[in-house]
C-alpha positions in Angstrom: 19.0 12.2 -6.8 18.7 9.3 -4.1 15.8 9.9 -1.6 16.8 9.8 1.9 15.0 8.5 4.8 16.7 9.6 8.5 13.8 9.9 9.6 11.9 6.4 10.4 8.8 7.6 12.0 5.5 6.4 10.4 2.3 6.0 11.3 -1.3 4.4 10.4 -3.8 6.5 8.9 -7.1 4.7 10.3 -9.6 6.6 8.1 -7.4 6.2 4.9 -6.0 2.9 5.4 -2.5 3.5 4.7 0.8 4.4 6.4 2.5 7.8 6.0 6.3 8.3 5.8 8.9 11.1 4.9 11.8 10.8 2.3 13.9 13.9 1.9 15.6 15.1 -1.5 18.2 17.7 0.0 16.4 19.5 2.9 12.8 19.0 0.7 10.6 16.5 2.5 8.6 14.4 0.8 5.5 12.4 1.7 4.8 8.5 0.9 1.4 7.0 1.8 1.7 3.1 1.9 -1.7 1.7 0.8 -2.1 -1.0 3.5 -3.0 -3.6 0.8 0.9 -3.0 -0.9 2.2 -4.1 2.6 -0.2 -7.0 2.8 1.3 -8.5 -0.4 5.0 -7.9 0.7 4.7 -9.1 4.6 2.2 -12.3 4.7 0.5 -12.6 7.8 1.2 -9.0 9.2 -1.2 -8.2 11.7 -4.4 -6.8 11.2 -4.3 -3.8 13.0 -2.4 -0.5 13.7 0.3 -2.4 15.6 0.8 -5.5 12.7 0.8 -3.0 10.4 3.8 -0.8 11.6 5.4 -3.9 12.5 5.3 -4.9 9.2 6.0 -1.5 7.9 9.3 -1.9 9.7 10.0 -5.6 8.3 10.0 -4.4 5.2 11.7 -1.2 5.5 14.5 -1.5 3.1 12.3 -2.5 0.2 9.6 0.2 0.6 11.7 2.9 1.0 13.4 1.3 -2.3 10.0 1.6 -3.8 9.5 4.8 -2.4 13.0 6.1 -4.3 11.9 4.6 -7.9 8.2 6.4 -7.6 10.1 9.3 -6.9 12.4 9.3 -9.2 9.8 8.5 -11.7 7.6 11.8 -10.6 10.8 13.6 -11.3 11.3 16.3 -8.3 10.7 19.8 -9.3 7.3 19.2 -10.9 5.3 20.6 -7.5 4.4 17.0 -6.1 5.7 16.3 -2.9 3.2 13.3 -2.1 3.6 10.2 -3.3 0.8 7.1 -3.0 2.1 3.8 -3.1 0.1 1.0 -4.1 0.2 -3.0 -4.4 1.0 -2.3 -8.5 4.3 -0.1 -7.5 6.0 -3.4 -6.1 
């Protein structure tokens, strides 16, 4: 099944260095943590802080949350993980 993403909140986790996000398979949410490195390789010359970082979040949208859907997919639902890490390798 085909992630969804109504939701288009995210935000910066400082102490992590990575973005959260929410997909949702039917009414399950699932959580995506975007290694800030990934969206350095897909959004040259994004800011360096919280603000270039969501900005670039947002830029590139459409191809993480396609990333997002093949990791999950991959993971297979139903197997008890509900968090997903995405990396620089998963693009």
């Amino acid at each position: 099944m085909k992630l969804h993403f109504p939701n288009p909140s995210r935000s910066y986790d400082e102490s992590k260095d990575r973005l959260l996000f929410w997909g949702y398979d039917g009414a399950l949410e699932v959580s995506f943590y975007l290694e800030v490195d990934a969206l350095k390789q897909n959004v040259p010359g994004m800011g360096s802080d919280e603000k270039g970082y969501l900005k670039a979040f947002d830029d590139a949208r459409d191809r993480i949350y396609s990333v997002a859907d093949r990791s999950y997919e991959r993971g297979g639902s139903g197997k008890g993980t509900y968090a997903y890490v995405l990396s620089a390798n998963d693009f």
